[in-house]
N, C-alpha and C positions, 0 to 999 in steps of 0.2 A: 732581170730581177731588180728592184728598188733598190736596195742593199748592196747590191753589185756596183750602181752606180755612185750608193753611198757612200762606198768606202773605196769606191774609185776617183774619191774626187782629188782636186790640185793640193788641198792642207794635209788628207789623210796621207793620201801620196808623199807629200814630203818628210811626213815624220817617220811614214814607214820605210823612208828612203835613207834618213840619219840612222835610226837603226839598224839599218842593214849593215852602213859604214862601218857604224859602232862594231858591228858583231865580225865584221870582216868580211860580210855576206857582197852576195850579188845584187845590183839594182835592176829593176825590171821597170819595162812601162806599163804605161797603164790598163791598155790592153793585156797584157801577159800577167799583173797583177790580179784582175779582175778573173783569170783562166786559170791561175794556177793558187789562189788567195786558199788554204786551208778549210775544208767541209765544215770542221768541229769549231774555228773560227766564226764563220759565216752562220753555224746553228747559234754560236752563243749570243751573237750579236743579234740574231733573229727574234731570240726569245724574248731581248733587255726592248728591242721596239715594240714586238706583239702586246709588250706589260703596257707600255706607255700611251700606245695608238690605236689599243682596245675601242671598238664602238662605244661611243656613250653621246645620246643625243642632247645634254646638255653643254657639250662643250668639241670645238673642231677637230677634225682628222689631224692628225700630222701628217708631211707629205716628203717625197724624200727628193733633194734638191744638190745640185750644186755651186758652191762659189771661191772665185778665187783670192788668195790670201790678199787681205788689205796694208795695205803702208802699218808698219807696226807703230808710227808715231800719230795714227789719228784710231776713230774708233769708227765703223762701218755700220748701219742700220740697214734693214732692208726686209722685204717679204722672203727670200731666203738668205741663207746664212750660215746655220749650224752644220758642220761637218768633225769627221772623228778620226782624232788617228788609227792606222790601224794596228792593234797587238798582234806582234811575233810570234807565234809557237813556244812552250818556256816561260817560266813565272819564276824569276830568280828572289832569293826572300825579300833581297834588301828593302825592298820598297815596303814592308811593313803596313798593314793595317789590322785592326782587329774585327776577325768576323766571327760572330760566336757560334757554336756548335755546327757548322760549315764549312768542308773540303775548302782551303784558299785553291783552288784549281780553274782553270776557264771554263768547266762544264757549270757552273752555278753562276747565278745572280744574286744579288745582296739583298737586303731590303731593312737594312738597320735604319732607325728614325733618330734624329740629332736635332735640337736646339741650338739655335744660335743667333742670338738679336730675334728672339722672339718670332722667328721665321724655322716652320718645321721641316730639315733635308734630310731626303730618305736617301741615302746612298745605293745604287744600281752598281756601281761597281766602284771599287778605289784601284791603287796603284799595284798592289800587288796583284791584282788580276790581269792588271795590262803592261806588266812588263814595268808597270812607273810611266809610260808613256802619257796615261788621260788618268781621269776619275770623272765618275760619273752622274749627279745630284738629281732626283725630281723635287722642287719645292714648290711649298707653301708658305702666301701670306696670309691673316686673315683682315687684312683691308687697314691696317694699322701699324707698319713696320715702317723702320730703316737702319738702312747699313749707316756706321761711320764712315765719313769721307775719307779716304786709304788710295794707298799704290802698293803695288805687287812688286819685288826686285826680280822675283823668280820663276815667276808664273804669270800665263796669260785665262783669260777665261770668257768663255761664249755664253752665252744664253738665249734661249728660246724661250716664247710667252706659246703656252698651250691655253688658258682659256683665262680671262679679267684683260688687267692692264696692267705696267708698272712703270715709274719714271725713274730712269736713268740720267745720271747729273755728271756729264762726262768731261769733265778740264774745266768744270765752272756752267756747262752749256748743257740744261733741261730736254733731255729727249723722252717722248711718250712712245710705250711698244704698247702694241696692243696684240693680242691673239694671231698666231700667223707669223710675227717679225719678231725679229733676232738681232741681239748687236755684240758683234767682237770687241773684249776689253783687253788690250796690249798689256805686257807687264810697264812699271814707269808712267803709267796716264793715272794721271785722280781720281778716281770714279764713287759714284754712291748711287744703291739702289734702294727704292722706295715706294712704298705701296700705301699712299692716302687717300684711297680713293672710296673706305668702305663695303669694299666687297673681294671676296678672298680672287686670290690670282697664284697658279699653277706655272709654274715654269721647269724647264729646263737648264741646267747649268755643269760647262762642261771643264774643268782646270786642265790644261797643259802646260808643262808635265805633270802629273799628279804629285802633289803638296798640300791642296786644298782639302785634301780627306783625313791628313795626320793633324793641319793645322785645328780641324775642325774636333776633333779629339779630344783635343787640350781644350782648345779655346770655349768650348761648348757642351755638353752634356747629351748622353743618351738619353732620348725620351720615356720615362716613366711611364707602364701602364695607367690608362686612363688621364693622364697628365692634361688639365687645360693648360694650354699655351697665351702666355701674355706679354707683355712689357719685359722686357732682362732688368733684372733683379740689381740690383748695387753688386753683389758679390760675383754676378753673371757679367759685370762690365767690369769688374777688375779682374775676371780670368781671363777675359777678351783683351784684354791690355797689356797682362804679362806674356802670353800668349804668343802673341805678335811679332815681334821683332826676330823671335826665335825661327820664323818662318817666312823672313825677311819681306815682313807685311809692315806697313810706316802707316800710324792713325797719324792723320790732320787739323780735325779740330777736337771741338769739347765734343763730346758726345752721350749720350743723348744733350742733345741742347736744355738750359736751363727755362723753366718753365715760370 
């Protein structure tokens, strides 16, 4: 099965291999992982791709791939890429998020919408669903975003392009992802993403460990019924600001830039 191999791969393997540590548990390879990996696991993770990789002839399949972990002090592009740790059996509270009128359990998926830098993320899953191990983003741009240029102290995070483009500005150095390709962003690397291209772009984005789903809480708002999405507001870039540091996120420059 896809799945099988997607959560058999070298990244997922590893973090499910630190938690096992953690828990005391036993480490398996990855054959026996793939043999013995939890049914009600494997449904839930089943379902969060079925939402994602749904047919729609306007925009590509996703396909399920593997790759292995890149030098944490560079950042890695490629046709594949994105891989997921895998959740432990067990949802201890600590990791916190808020899901509203929704069991925090593994049998559900998320689908709460967030604002942030004018970029709409639907949250698929946060930390308390996965143990704290990932959290799990689908976004949207609509052809007129960008992130402030930032380093993560405490999280790393991936991303996949499902259907547009986006430029990634990774230590200073302009990468273009288009539909298909992925790039791993290290915690400690510079990074900023950006969608000027005029036409919206769908992505993927995945935080290890999950942080990116409490930081987005604060720093960002749930989206309003019927809510147009635009430009972050003055008061929307001074939440983003105070935000930050609390979630050992460092902005770099002015941001938005002065017009």
């Amino acid at each position: 099965m896809i799945w099988e191999k997607f959560i058999g791969s070298e990244i997922g393997l590893s973090a499910w291999r630190r938690g096992a540590a953690c828990r005391g548990g036993s480490v398996k390879t990855s054959s026996e992982t793939n043999r013995h990996f939890p049914a009600q696991t494997k449904a839930q993770i089943g379902r969060v791709w079925a939402r994602i990789s749904a047919p729609d002839p306007n925009r590509p399949v996703l396909q399920a791939f593997q790759v292995k972990a890149p030098d944490r002090h560079e950042a890695s592009v490629g046709r594949s890429g994105m891989s997921m740790p895998v959740p432990p059996k067990g949802i201890p509270p600590a990791f916190g998020c808020t899901i509203h009128e929704k069991e925090t359990t593994m049998s559900h998926t998320d689908s709460t919408e967030f604002v942030l830098a004018g970029v709409v993320m639907k949250r698929l899953l946060c930390g308390q669903q996965t143990a704290g191990q990932f959290c799990l983003f689908e976004n949207r741009s609509d052809g007129n975003t960008k992130t402030p240029i930032h380093v993560h102290a405490k999280d790393d995070e991936t991303v996949y392009i499902i259907e547009g483009e986006l430029k990634a500005v990774v230590d200073g150095q302009p990468q273009r992802l288009a539909a298909g390709e992925s790039i791993f962003l290290p915690r400690g690397l510079a990074h900023q993403l950006m969608n000027t291209s005029g036409k919206p772009c769908r992505y993927i984005l995945i935080g290890t460990p999950a942080l990116f789903d409490r930081f987005l809480e604060e720093a960002g708002h749930e989206r309003r019924p019927d809510e147009v999405v635009g430009p972050p507001t003055p008061a929307e870039i001074e939440r983003l600001r105070e935000a930050a540091p609390r979630f050992g996120i460092t902005l770099l420059s002015d941001w938005p830039p002065a017009e």
